[in-house]
Backbone as CSV, one residue per row, in Angstrom:
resi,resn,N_x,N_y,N_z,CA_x,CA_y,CA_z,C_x,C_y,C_z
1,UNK,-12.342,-25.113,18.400,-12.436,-23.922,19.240,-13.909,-23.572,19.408
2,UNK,-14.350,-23.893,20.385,-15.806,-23.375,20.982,-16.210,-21.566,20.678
3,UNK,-14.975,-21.229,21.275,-15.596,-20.087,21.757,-15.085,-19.122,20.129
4,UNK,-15.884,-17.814,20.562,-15.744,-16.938,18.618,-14.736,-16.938,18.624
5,UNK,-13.943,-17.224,17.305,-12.563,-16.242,17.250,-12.194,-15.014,17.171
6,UNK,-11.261,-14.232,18.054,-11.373,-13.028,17.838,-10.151,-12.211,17.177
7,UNK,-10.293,-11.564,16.705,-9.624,-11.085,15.526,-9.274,-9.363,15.576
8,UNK,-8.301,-8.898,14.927,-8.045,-7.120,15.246,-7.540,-7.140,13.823
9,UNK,-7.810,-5.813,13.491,-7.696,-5.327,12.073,-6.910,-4.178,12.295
10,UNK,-5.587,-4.209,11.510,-4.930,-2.874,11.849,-4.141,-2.601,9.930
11,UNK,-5.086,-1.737,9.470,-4.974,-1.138,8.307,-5.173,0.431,8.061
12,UNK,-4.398,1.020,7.347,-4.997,2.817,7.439,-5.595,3.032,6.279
13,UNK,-5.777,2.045,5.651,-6.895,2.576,4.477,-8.279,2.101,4.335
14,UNK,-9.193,3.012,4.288,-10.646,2.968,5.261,-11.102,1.878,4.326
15,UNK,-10.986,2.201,2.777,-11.638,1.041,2.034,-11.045,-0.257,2.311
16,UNK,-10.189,-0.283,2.347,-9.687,-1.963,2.176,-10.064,-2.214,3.802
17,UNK,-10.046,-1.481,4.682,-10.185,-2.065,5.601,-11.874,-2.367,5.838
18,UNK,-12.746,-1.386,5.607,-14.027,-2.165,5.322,-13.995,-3.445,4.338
19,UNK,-13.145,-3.532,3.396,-13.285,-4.460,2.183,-12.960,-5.613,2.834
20,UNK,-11.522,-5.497,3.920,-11.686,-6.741,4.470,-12.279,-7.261,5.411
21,UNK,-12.536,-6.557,6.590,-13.733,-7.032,7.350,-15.078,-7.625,7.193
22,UNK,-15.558,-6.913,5.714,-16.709,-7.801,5.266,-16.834,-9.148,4.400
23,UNK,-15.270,-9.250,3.904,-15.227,-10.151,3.213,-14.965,-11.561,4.436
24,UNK,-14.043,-11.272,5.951,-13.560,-12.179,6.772,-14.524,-12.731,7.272
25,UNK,-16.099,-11.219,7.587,-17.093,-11.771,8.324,-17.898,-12.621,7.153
26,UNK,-17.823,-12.181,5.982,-18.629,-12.947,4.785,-17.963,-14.719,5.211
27,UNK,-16.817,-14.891,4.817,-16.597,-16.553,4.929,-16.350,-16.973,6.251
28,UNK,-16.202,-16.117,7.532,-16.724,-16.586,8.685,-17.514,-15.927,10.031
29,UNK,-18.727,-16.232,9.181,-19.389,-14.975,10.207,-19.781,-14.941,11.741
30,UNK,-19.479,-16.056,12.374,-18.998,-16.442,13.813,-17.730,-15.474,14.407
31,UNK,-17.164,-15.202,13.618,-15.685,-14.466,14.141,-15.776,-12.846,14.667
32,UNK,-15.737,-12.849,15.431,-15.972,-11.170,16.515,-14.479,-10.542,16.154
33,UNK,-14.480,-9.113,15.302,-13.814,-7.976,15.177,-13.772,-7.749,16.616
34,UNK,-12.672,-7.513,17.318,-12.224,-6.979,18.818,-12.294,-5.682,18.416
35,UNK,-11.753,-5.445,17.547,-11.107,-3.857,17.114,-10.129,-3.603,15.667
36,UNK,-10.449,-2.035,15.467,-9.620,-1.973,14.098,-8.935,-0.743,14.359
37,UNK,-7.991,-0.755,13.645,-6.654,0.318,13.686,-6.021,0.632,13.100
38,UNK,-5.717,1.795,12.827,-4.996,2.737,11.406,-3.438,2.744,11.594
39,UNK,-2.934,2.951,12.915,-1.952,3.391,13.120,-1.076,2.524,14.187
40,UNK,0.690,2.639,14.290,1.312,1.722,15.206,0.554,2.138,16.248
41,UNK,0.721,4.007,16.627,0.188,3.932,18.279,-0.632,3.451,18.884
42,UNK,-1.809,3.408,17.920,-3.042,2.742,18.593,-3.495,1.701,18.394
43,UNK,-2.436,0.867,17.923,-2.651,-0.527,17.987,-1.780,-0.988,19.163
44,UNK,-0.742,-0.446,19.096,0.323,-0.829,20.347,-0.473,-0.442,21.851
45,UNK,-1.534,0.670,21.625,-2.432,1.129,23.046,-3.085,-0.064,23.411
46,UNK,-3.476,-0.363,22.307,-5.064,-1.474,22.515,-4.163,-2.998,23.180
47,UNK,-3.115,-3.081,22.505,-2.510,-4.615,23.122,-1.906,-4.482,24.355
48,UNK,-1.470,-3.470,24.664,-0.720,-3.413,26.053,-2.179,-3.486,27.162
49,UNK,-3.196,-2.850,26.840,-4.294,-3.246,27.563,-5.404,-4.182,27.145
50,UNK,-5.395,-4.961,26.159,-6.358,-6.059,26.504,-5.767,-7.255,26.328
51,UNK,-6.508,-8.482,26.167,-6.031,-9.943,25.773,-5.583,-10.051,24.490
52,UNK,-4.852,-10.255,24.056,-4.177,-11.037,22.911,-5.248,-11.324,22.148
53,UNK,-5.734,-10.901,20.737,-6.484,-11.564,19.698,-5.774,-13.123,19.444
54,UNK,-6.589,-13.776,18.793,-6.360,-15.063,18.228,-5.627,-14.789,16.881
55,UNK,-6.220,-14.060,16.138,-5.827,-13.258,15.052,-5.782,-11.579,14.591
56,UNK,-4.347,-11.242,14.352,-4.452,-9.982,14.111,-3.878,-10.079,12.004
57,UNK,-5.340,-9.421,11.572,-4.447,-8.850,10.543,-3.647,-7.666,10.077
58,UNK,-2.749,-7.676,9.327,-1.692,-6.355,9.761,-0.929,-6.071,8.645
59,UNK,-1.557,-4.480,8.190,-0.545,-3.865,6.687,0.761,-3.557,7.470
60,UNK,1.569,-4.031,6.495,2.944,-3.159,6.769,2.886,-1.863,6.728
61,UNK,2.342,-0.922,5.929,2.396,0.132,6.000,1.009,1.162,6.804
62,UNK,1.545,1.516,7.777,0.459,2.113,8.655,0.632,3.396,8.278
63,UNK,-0.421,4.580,9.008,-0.538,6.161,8.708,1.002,6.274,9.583
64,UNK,1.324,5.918,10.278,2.565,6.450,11.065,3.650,6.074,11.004
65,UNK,3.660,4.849,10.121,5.073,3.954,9.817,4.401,2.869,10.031
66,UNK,5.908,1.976,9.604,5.997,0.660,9.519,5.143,-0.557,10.613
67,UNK,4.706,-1.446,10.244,4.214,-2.111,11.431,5.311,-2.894,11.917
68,UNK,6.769,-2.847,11.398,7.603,-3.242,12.790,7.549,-2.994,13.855
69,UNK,7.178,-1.258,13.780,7.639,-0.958,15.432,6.585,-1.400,16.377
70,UNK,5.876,-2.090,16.144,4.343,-2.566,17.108,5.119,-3.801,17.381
71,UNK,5.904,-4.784,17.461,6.453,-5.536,17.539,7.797,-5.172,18.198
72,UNK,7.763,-4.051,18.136,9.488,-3.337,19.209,8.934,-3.061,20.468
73,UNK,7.264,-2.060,20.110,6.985,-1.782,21.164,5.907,-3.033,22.407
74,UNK,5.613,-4.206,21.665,4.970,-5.229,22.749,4.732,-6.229,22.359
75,UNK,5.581,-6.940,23.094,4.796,-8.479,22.732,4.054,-9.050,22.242
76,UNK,3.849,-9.479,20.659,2.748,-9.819,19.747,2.669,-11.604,20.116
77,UNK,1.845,-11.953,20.497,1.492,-13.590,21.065,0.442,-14.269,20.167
78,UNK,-0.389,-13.259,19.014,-1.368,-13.939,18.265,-0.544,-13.989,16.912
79,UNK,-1.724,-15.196,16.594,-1.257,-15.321,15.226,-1.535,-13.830,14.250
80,UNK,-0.318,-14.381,13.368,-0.773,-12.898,12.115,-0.650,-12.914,10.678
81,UNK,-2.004,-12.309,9.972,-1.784,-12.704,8.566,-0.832,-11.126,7.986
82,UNK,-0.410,-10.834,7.709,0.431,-9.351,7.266,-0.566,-9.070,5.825
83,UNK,-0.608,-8.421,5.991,-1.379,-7.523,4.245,-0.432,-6.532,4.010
84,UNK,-0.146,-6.505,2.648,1.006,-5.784,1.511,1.108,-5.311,-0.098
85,UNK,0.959,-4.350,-0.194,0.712,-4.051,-1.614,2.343,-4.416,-2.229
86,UNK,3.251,-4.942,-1.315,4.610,-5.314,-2.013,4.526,-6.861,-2.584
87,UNK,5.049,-7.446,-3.563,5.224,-8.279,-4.090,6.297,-8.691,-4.587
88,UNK,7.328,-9.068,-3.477,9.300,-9.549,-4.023,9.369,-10.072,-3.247
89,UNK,10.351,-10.582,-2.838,11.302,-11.822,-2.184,11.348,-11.778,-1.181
90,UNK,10.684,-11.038,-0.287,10.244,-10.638,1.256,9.249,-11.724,1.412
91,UNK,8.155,-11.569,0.449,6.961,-12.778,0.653,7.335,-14.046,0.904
92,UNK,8.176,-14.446,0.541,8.519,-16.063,0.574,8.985,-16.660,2.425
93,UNK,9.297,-15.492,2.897,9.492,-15.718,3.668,8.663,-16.041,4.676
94,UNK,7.568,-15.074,4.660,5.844,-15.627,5.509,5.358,-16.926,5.399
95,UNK,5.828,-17.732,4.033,5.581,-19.285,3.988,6.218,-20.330,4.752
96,UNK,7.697,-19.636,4.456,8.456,-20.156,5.330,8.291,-21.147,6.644
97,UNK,7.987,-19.406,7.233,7.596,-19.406,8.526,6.225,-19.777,8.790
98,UNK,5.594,-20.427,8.061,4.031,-20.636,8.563,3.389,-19.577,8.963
99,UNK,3.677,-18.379,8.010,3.011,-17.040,8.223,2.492,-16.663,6.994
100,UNK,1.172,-16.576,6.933,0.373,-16.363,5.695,0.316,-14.984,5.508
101,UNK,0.283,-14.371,4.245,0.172,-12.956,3.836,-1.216,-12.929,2.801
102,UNK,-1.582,-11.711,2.760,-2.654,-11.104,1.561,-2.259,-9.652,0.999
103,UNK,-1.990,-10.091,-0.319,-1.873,-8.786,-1.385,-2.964,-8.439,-2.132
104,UNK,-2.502,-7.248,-1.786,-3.483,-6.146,-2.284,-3.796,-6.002,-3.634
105,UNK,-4.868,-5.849,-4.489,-6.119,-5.621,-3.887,-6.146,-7.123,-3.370
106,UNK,-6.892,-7.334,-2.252,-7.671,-8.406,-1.387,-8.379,-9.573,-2.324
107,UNK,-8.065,-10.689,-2.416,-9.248,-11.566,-3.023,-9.733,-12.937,-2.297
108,UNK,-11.295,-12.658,-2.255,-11.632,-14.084,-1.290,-11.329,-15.053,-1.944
109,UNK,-10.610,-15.857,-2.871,-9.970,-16.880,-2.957,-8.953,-17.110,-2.056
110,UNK,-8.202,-15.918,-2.128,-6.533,-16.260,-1.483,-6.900,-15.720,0.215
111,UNK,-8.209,-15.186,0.267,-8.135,-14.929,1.867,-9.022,-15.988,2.606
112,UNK,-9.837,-17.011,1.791,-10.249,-18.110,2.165,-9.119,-18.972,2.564
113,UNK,-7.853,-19.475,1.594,-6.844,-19.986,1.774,-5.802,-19.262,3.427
114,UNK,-5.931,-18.005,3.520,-5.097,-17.810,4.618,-6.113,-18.062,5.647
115,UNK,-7.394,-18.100,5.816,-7.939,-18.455,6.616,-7.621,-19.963,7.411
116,UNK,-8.254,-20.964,6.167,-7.691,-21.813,6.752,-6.388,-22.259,6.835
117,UNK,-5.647,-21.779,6.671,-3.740,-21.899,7.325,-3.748,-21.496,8.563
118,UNK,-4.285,-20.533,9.053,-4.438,-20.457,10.362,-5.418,-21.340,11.288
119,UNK,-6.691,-22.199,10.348,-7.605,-22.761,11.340,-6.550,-24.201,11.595
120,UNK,-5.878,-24.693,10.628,-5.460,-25.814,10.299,-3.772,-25.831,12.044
121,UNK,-3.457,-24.653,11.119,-2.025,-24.346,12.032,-2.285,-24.260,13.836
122,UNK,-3.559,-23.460,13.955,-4.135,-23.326,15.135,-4.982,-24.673,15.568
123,UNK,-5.523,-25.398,15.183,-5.975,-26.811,15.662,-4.669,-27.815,16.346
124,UNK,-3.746,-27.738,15.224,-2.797,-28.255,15.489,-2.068,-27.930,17.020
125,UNK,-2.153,-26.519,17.081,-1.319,-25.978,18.296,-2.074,-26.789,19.800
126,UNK,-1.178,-27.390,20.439,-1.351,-27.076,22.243,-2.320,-25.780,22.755
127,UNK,-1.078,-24.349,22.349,-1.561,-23.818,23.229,-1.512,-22.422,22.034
128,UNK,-2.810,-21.795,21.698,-3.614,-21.212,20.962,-2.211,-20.106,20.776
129,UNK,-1.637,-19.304,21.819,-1.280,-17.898,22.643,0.060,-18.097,22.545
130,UNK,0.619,-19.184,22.128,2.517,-19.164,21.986,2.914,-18.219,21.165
131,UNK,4.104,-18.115,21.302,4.328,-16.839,21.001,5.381,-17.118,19.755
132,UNK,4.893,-16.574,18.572,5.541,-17.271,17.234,6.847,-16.193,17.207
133,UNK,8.420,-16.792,16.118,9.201,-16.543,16.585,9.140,-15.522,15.137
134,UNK,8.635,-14.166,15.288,8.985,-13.293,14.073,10.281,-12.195,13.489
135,UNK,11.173,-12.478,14.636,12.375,-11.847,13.716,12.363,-11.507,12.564
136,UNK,12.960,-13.250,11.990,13.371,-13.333,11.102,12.236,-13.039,10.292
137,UNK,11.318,-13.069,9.923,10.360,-12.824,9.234,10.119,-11.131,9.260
138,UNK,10.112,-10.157,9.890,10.128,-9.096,10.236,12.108,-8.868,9.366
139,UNK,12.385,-9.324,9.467,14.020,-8.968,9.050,13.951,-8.901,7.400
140,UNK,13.270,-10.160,7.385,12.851,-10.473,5.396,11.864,-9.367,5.058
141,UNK,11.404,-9.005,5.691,10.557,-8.196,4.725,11.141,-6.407,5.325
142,UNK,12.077,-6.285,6.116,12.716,-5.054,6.075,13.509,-4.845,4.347
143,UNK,14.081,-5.757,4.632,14.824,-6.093,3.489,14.160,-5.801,2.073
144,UNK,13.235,-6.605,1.978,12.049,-6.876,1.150,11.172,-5.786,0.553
145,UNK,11.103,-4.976,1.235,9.740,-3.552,0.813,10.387,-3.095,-0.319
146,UNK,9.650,-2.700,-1.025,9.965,-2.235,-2.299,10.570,-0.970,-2.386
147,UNK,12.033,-0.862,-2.340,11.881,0.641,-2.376,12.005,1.387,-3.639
148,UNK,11.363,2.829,-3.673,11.254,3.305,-4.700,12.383,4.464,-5.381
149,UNK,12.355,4.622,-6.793,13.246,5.718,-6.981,13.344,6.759,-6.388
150,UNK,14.297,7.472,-6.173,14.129,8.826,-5.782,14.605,9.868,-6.088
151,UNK,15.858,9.824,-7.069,16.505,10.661,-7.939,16.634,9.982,-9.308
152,UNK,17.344,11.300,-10.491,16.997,11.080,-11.438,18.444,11.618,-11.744
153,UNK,19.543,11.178,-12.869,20.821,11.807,-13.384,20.225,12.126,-15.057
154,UNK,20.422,13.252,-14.796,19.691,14.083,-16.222,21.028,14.928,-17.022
155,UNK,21.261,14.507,-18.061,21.609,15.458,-18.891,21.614,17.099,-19.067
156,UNK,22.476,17.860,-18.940,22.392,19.406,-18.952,23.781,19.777,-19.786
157,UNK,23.465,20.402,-20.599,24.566,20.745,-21.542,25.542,19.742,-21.599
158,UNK,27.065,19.726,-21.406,27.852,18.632,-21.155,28.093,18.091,-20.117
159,UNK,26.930,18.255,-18.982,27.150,17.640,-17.848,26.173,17.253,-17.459
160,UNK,25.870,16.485,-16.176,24.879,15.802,-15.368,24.552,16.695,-14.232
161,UNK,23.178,16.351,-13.975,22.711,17.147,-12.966,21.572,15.631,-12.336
162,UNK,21.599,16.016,-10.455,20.730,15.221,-10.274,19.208,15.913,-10.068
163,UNK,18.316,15.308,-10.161,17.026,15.536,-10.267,16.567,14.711,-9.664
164,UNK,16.057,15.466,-8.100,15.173,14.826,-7.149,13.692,14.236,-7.490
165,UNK,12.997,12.841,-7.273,11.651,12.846,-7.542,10.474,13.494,-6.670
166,UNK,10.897,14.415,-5.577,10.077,15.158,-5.040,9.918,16.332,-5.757
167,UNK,10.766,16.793,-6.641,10.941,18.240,-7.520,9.824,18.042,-8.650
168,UNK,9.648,16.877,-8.728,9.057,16.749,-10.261,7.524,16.607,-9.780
169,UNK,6.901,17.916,-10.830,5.137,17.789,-11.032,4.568,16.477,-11.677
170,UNK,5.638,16.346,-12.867,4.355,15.150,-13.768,5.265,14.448,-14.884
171,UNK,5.513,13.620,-15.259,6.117,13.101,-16.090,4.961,13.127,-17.661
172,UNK,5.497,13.524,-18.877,4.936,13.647,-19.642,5.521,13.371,-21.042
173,UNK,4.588,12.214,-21.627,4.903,11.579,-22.928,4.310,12.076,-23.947
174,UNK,5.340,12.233,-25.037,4.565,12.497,-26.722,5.525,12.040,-27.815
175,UNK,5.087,12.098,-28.615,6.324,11.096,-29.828,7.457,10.133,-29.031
176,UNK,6.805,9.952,-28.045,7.761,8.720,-27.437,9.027,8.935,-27.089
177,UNK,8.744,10.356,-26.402,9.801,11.343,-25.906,9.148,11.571,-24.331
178,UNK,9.990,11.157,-23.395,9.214,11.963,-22.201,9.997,12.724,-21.347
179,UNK,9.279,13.493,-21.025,10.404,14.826,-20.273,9.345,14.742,-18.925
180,UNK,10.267,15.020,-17.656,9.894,15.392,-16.500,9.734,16.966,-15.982
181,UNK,8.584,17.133,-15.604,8.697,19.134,-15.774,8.138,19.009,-13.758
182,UNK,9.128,20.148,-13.720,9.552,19.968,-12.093,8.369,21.318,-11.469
183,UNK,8.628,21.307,-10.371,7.950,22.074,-9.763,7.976,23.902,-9.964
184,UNK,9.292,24.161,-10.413,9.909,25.152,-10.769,9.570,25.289,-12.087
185,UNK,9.355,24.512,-12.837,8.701,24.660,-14.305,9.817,24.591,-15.112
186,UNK,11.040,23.747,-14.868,12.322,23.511,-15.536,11.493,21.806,-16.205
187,UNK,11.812,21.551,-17.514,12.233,20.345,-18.042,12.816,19.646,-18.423
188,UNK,13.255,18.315,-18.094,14.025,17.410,-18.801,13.395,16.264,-19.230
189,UNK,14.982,15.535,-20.115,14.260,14.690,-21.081,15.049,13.662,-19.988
190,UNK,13.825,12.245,-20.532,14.482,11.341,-19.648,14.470,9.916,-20.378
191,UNK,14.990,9.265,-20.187,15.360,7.761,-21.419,14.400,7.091,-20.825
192,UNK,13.344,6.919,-20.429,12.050,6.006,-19.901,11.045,5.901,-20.280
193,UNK,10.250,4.988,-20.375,8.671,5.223,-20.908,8.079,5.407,-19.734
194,UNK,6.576,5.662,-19.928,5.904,5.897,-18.737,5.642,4.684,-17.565
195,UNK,5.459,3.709,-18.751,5.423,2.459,-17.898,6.266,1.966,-17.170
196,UNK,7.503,2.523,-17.547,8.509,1.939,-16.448,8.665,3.057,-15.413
197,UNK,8.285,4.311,-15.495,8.370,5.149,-14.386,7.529,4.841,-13.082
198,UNK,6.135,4.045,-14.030,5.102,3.732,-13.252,5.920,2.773,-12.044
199,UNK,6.653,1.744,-12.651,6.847,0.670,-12.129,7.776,1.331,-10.967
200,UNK,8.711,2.315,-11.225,9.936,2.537,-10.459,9.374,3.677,-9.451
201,UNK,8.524,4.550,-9.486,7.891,5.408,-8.861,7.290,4.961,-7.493
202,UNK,6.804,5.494,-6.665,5.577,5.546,-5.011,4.147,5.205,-5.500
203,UNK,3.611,4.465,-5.802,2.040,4.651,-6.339,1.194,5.510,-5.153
204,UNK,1.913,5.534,-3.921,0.971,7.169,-3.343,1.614,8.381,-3.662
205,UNK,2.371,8.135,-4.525,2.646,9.847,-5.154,2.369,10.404,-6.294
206,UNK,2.343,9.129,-7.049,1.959,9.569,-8.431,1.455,8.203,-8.994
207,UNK,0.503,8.831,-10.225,-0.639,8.609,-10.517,-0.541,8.764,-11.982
208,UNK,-0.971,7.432,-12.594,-0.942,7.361,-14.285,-2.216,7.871,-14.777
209,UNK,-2.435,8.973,-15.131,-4.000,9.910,-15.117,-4.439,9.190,-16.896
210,UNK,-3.241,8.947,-17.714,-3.952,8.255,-18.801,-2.517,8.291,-19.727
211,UNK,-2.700,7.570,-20.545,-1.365,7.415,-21.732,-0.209,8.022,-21.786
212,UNK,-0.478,9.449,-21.373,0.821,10.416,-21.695,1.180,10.943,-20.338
213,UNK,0.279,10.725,-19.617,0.611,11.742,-18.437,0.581,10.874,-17.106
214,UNK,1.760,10.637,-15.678,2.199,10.393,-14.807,1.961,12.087,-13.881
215,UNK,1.380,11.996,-13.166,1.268,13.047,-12.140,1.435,12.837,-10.421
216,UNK,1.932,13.588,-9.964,2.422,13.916,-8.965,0.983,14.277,-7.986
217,UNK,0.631,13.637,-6.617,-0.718,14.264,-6.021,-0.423,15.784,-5.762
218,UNK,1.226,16.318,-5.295,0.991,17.302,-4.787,0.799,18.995,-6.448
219,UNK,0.694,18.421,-7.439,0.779,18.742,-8.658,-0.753,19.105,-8.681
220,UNK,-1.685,18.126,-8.606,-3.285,18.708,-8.779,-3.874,19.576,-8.040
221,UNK,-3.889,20.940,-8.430,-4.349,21.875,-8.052,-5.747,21.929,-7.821
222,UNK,-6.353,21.204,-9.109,-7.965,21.595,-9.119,-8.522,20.156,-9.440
223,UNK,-9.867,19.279,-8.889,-10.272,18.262,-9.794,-11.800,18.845,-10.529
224,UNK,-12.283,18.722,-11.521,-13.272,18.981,-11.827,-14.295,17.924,-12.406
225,UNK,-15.382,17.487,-12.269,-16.415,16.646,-12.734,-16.774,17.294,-14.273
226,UNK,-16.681,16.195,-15.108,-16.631,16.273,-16.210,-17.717,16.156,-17.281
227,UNK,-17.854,16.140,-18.275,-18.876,15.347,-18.832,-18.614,13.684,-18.962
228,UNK,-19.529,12.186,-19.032,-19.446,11.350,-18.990,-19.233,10.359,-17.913
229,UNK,-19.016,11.156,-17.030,-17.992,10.767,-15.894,-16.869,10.874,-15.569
230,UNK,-16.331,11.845,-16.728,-14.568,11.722,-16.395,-14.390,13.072,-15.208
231,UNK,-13.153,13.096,-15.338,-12.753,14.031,-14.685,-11.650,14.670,-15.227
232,UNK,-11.804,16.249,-15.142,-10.669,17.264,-15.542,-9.699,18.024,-14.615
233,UNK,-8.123,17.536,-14.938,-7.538,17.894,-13.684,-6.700,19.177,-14.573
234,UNK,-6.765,20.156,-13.112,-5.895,21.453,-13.202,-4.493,21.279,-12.159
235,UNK,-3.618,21.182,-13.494,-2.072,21.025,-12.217,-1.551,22.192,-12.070
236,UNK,-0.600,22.458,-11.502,0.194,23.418,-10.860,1.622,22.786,-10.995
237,UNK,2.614,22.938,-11.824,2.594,24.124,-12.853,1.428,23.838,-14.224
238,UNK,1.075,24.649,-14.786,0.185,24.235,-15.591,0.379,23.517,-16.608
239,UNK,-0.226,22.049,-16.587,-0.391,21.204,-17.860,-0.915,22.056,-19.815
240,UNK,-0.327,21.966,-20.410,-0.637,22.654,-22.030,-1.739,21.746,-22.546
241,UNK,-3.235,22.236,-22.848,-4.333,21.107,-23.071,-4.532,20.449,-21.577
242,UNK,-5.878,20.263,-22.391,-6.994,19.370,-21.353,-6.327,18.247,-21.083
243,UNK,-6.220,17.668,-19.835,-6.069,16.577,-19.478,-7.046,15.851,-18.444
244,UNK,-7.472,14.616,-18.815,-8.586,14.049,-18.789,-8.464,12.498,-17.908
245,UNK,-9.024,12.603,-17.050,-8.893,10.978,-16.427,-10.624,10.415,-16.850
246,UNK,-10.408,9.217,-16.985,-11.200,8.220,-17.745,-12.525,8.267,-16.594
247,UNK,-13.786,7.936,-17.144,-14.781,7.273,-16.322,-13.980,6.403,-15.427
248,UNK,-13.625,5.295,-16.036,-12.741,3.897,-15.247,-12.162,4.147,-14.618
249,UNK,-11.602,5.286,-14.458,-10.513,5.593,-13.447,-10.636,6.397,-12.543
250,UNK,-11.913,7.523,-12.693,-12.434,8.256,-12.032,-12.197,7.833,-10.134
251,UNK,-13.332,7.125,-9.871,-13.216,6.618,-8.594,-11.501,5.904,-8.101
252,UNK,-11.076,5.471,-8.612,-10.187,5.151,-8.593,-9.051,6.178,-8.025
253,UNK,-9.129,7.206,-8.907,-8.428,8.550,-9.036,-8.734,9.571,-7.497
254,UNK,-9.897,9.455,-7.390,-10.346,10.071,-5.830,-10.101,9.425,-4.704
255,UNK,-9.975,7.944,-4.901,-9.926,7.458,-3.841,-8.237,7.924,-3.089
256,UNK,-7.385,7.722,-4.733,-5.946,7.921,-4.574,-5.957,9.407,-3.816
257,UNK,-6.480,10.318,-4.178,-5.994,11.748,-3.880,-6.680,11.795,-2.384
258,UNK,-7.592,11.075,-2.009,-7.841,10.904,-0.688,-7.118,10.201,0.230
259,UNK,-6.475,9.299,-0.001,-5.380,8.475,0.602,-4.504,9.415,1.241
């Protein structure tokens, strides 16, 4: 291919999406960014009026939804690598199909490798602009997204009660007891460790702030700069004692509550 390749970036998270643009232009710096995009609408704007990229890369999860519906709403004719913080049985299917993916966080090993799957796949092709057949691939990974808990069956005197995970401020461990304390400032006890809440939980909703404590974003009332670098968070309902997020996690921790 003579001419640059051109390429569209459609991600809503500002870091990774700088992270990947500099890493694509780092191992091929011939390749012209057309454009980048947060959201279905305005990615679906930009294709209905210009040429077809050669390559679009594309999170499933946009600020507005899913990146299916950019594919309901127009004719996608370029190749596409999908980017996904999911990792199950949806993926297998992008191989399948001679459709390369990148999970999150991003690493130029594995985005060198999807690179060339596409230079290799695209040499091969006739005609650059055919139009690949993504149903089924779009079907596997409907299927596929991880979905997360969302209720909880809790114990109350001799009966059960359900317990929504939007109700709950923060999940909180001690003697290897953890109780969920809700927005209302009601608690229960719940048969889980933190680590598996971690696992079963939204990682944009909540947030492992350190050993004992799972928090909720809409829970942090206050962040405060700390000594060392840490940081001291004030929740709503109020946490009993200081609770403390790490130097290490600091940035980490802002970036989340900015998301």
């Amino acid at each position: 291919m003579n001419r640059p390749v051109n390429i569209l970036l459609i991600e809503d998270e500002d870091y990774n999406l700088r992270l990947l643009e500099g890493m694509i232009l780092k191992l091929r710096p011939g390749w012209k960014v057309s454009g980048t995009f947060e959201s279905v609408k305005r990615s679906v704007e930009w294709l209905k009026q210009h040429p077809q990229p050669d390559l679009i890369f594309m999170d499933i999860q946009l600020a507005d939804g899913l990146c299916f519906a950019i594919f309901d709403q127009v004719e996608v004719s370029s190749m596409v690598i999908f980017t996904t913080a999911y990792d199950n049985y949806a993926i297998q299917a992008f191989k399948v199909n001679s459709i390369d993916y990148l999970l999150k966080p991003f690493r130029e090993k594995e985005l060198e490798e999807a690179i060339l799957k596409f230079e290799k796949f695209t040499g091969l092709a006739v005609d650059l602009h055919h139009t690949p057949d993504y149903q089924d691939i779009l079907e596997a990974i409907r299927k596929g997204v991880k979905k997360f808990r969302r209720r909880f069956l809790v114990s109350k005197g001799d009966a059960y009660i359900r317990l929504e995970v939007s109700d709950i401020a923060y999940f909180h461990n001690e003697n290897r007891i953890t109780t969920a304390v809700t927005f209302n400032k009601h608690t229960h006890i719940l048969d889980f460790s933190l680590d598996a809440l971690e696992e079963q939980l939204d990682p944009d909703e909540f947030y492992r702030a350190n050993r004992q404590l799972l928090v909720n974003a809409k829970a942090v009332d206050r962040v405060e700069n700390h000594f060392g670098g840490r940081l001291k968070l004030r929740l709503n309902p109020p946490f009993s004692g200081d609770l403390m997020v790490s130097r290490l996690k600091a940035i980490n921790f802002r970036q989340w509550m900015g998301n």
